[in-house]
C-alpha positions in Angstrom: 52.0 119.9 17.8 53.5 122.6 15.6 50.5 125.0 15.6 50.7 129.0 15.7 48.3 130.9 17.7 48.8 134.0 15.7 50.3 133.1 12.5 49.4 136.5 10.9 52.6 138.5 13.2 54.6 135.3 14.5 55.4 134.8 11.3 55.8 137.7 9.1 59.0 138.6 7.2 61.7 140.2 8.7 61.2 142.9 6.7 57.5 143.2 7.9 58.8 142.8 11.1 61.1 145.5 11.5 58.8 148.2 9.4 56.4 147.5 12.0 58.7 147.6 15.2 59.8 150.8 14.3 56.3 152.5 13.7 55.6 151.3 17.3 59.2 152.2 18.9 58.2 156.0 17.4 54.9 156.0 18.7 56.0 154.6 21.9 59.0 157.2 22.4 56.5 160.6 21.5 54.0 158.2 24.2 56.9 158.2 27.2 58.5 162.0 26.6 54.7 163.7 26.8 53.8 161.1 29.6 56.8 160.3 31.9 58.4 163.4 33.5 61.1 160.3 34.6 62.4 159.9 31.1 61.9 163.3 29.6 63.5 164.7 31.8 66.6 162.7 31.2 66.7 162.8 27.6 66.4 166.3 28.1 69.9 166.6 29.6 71.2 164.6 26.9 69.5 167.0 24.0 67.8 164.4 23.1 64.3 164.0 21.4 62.1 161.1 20.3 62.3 162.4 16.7 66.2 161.7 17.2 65.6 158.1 16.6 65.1 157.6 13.0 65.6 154.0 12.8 65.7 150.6 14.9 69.8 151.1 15.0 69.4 154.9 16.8 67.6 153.3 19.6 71.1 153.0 21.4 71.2 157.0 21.6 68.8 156.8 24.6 69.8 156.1 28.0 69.2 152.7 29.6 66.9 151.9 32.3 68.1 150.0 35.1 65.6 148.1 38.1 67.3 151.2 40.5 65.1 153.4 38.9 62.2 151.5 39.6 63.1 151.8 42.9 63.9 155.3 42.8 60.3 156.0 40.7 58.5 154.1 43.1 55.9 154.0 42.9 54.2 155.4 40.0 56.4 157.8 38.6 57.3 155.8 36.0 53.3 155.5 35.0 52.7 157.2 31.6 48.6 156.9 32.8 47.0 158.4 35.6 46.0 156.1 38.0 41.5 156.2 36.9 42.7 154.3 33.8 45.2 151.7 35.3 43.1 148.5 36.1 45.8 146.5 37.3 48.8 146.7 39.3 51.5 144.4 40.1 54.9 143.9 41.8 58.1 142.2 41.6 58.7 139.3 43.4 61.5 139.1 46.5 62.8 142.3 48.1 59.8 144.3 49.4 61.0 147.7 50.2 60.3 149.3 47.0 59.2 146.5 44.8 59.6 147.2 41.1 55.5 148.1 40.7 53.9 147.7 37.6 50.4 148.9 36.0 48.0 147.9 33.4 45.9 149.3 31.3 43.0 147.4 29.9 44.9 147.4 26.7 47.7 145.9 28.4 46.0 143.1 30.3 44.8 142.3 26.2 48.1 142.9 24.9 49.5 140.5 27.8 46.4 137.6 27.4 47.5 137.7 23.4 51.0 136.6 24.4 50.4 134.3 27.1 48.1 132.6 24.5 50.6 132.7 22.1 53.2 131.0 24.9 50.4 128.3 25.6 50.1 127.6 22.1 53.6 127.1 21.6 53.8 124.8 23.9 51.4 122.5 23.3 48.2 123.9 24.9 45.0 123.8 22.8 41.4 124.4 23.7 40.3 121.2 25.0 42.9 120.9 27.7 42.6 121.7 31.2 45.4 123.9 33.0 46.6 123.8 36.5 48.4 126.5 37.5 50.6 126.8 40.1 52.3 130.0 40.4 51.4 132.0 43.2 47.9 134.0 43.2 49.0 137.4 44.6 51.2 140.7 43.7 53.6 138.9 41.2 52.7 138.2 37.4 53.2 134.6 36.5 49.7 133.1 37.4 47.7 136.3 36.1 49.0 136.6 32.9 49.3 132.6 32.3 46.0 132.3 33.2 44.6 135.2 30.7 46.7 133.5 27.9 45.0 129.9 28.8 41.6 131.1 28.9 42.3 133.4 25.7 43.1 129.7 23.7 40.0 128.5 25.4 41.4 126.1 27.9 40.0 125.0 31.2 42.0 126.8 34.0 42.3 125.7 37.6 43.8 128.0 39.6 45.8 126.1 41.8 48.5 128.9 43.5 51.5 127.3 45.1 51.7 124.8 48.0 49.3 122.4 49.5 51.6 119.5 47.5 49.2 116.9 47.9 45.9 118.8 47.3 48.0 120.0 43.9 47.8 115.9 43.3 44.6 115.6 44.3 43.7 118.2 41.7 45.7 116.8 39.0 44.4 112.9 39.5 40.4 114.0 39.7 40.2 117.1 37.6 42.2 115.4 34.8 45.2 117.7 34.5 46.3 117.9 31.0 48.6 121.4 31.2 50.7 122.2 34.4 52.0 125.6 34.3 54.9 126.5 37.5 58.1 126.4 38.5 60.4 123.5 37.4 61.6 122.8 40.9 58.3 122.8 42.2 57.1 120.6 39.0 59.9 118.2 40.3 59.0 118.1 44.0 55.3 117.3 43.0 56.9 114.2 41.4 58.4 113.4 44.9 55.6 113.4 47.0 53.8 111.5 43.9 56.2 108.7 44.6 56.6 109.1 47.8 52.5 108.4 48.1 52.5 105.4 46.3 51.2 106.3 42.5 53.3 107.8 39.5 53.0 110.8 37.6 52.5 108.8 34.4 49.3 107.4 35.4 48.3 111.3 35.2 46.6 112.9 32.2 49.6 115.4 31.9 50.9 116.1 28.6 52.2 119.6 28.7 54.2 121.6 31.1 54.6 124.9 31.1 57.5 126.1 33.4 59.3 129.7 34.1 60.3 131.8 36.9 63.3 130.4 37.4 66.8 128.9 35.7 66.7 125.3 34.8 68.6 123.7 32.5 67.9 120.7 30.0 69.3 118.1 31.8 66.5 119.1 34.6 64.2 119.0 31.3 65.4 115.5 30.4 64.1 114.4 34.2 61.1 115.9 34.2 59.9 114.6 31.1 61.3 111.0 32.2 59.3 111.3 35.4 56.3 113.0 34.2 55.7 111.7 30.8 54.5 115.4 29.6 56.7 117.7 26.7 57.8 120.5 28.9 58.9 124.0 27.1 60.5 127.3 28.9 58.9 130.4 29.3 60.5 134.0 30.2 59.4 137.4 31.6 60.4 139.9 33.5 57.7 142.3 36.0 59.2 145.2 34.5 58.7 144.2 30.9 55.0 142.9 31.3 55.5 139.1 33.4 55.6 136.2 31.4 55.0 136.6 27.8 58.4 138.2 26.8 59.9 134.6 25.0 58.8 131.3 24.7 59.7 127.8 23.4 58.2 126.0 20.4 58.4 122.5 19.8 61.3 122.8 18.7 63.1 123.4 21.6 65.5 125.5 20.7 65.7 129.0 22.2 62.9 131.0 23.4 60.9 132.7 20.9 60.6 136.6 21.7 57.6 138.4 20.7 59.6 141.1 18.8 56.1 142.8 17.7 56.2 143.8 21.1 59.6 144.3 22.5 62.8 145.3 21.0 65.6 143.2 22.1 68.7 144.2 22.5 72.0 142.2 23.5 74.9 144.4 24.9 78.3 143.9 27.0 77.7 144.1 30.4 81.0 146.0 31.0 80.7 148.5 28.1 77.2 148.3 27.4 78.1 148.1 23.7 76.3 145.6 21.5 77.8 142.1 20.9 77.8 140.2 17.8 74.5 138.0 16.9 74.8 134.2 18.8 77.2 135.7 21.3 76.1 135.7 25.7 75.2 139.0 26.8 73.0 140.7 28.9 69.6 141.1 27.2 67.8 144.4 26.9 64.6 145.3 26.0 62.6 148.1 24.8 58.3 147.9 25.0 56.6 148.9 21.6 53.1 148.6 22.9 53.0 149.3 26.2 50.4 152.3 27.9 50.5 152.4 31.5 54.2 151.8 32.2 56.3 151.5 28.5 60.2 150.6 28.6 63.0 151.8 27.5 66.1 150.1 27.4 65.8 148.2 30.5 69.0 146.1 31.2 67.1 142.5 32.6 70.2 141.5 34.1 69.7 138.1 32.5 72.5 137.2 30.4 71.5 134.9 27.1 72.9 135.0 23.4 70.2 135.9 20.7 70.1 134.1 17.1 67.8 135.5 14.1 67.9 132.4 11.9 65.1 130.5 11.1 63.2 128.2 12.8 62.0 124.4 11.8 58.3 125.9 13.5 58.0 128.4 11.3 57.9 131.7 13.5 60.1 134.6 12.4 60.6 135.9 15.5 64.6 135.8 17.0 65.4 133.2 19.7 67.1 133.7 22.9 69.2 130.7 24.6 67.9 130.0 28.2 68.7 132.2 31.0 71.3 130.7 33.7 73.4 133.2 34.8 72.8 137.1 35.8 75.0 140.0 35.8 74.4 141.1 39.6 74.3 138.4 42.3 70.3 138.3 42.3 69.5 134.2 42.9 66.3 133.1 42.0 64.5 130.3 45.1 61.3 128.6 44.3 60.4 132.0 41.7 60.9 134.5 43.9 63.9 136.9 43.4 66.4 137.3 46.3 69.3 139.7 46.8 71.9 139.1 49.4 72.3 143.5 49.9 68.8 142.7 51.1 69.3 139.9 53.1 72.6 141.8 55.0 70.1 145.1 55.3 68.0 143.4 57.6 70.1 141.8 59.4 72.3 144.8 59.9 69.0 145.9 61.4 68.6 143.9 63.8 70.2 144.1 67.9 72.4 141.2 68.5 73.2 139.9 65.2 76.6 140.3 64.3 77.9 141.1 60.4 79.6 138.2 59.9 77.4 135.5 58.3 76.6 133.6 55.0 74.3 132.2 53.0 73.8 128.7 51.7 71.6 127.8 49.0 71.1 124.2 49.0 68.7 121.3 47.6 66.2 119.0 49.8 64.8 117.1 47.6 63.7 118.8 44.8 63.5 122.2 46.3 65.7 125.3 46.6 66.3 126.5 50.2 68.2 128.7 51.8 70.1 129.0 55.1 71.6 132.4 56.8 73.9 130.8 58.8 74.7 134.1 60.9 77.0 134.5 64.2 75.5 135.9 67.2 76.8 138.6 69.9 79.4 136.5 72.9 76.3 137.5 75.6 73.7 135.4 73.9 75.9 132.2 74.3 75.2 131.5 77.8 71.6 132.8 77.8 68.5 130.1 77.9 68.0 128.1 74.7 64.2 129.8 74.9 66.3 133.3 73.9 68.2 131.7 71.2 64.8 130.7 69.9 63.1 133.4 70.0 65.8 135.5 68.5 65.8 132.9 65.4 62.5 133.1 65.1 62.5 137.1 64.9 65.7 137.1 62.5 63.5 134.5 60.2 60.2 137.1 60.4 62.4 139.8 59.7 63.5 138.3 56.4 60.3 136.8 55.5 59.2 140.1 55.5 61.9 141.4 53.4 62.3 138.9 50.6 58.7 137.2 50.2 60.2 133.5 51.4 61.0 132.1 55.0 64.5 131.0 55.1 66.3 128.9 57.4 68.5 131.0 60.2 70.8 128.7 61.8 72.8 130.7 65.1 76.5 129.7 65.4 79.3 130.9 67.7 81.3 134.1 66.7 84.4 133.6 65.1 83.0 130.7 62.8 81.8 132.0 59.6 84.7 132.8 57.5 85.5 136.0 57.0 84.7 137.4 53.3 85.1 140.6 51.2 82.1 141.9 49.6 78.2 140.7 50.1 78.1 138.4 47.0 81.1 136.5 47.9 78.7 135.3 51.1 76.5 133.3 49.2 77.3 129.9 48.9 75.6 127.9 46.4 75.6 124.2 46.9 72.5 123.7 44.4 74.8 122.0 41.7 73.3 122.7 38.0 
């Protein structure tokens, strides 16, 4: 079980390690102040210069980079390339005005297959297996760079996408699924409709599950394992950092492995932004060292996690982060796809006859996230036709589909009878339970 895909970086000295980080942090800073007007320009106003970073430590003289600026860059002005030599682009998941967009240059989609492999590898993939994934095909990163990963380790991919539950057990019964990669709540609904259809997941050839895109604890770990019968490990990215292939469990199972010969990790206060002390929660931040199309500097995830550079049983060198459950913003994560409640209220502000008093309920059926916008309407809809109230549900739900990727639930109640609330994050109601 315990084998290393790349034994030759994973597991170099710290020493090594760190030489070599900050060769690539200096050729990476001289990359982004001749490439990115965004970022010399703003190191400009501070007096500052990539040759002002003489060590790994200095790194905390340059300003941070926040998802706002994304936004603001949107959507290529935070490209170091022109576009002729980006092959690939991608976007964050959930809010879609002004996605977080991302680019790739052919040495990034090879940079990005070596750490995918690396993540397979880890956890338990090898080249005789045959992987089903199940993230969705389209402008997010999880089933691109999983599948480039899997195929780079030689394995047999099926590229499933999301939904269709019971052609996703077809797939897994007759192609012989040995390697399900997805999200865990997903992983666990497949499990109900297994059961639900008469056969169990066990009589399945699954051994390995690879699951991300969402928080999940190891309790949910425990059940999944239980139900499935398969060893299933944690992976972590972010869009703006590359997608998945940022961290990683081993066998081990006992933080995620981050591939420090790529990114420099940082762990600061979310308050001050000051660094905390090794082992202690704090928001994670990261720093590219091989990036081309779209390198980054100091970008605050907004994933909180403590970080721990002691070694590992497997054998990698690399530091560990714990798993991710909470965030420092009120960004909530349903079935993999990002969702901010500012977004949610923007539309919805937006629209005639909805009032701006509602809230939203995240909630569980069966294994899957939802989420319901229960949201008051004007006094002069109440005695109109129940064909009206329809039709305006149905509009408020296209609306938000629109907006955050996912169809939620609008449920219309009388004015007067969602509580009254200060602030947009104090709306949410999460009834989801850990």
């Amino acid at each position: 079980m315990n084998e290393i895909w790349n034994p030759e970086y994973e597991t170099m000295s710290r020493e090594e390690l760190r030489e070599l980080q900050f060769k690539r942090l200096q050729m990476t800073l001289r990359w982004v102040y001749e490439n990115v007007p965004f970022h010399r320009e703003r190191w400009t106003a501070m007096k500052l210069k990539p040759g002002d970073v003489r060590s790994l430590e200095d790194v905390v003289k340059l300003p941070f980079t926040v998802r706002s600026d994304y936004k603001a860059a949107y959507p290529y002005e935070l490209f170091a390339l022109p576009l002729e030599k980006v092959i690939r682009i991608h976007a964050s998941s959930g809010t879609m005005s002004n996605p977080t967009v991302m680019g790739y240059s052919r040495g990034d989609l090879s940079t990005w297959s070596e750490l995918c492999a690396r993540v397979a590898v880890a956890g338990g993939a090898r080249s005789h297996d045959v992987a089903q994934i199940a993230f969705e095909y389209g402008l997010t990163t999880g089933a691109f760079g999983m599948h480039a990963g899997l195929e780079r380790v030689g394995v047999t991919v099926i590229p499933a996408s999301t939904g269709n539950t019971q052609r996703q057990l077809q797939i897994m019964r007759d192609f012989k699924t040995t390697v399900l990669v997805g999200t865990p709540s997903y992983v666990m609904h497949l499990t109900d409709v297994a059961l639900q259809s008469g056969y169990d997941f066990k009589d399945l050839h699954l051994r390995v599950g690879l699951l991300g895109s969402e928080p999940w604890t190891n309790q949910t770990r425990e059940e999944l394992e239980r139900r499935t019968g398969m060893s299933a490990s944690d992976i972590y990215g972010l869009s703006e950092v590359i997608g998945p292939g940022v961290s990683y469990e081993c066998w081990n199972k006992d933080g995620l492995h981050i591939n420090e010969d790529h990114f420099l990790v940082e762990v600061i206060d979310p308050e001050s932004g000051e660094p905390v002390p090794e082992g202690k929660e704090g928001e994670l931040v990261f720093t590219s060292l091989t990036k081309e199309a779209v390198p980054v500097i100091r970008y605050r995830s907004g994933d909180l996690a403590g970080v721990s550079y002691r070694p590992c049983a497997c054998g990698r060198a690399f530091a560990r982060h714990s798993k991710v459950y909470a965030r420092t913003d009120d960004m909530f994560v349903i079935r993999g796809v990002n969702v901010y409640p500012a977004s949610i209220e923007a539309v919805l502000k937006d629209i005639e006859q909805a009032q701006p008093h509602y809230q939203i309920v995240l909630y569980r059926e069966g294994s899957l996230d939802q989420i319901e916008i229960q949201l008051e309407v004007t006094p002069s809809f109440l005695p109109d036709a129940v064909r009206k109230l329809q039709a305006f549900q149905y509009h408020v739900e296209e609306r938000l589909r629109q907006e955050l990727g996912i169809r939620p639930r609008v449920r219309l109640v009388e004015p007067k009878t969602v509580p009254e609330r200060e602030g947009v994050s104090a709306r949410v109601i999460d009834n989801r339970g850990v």
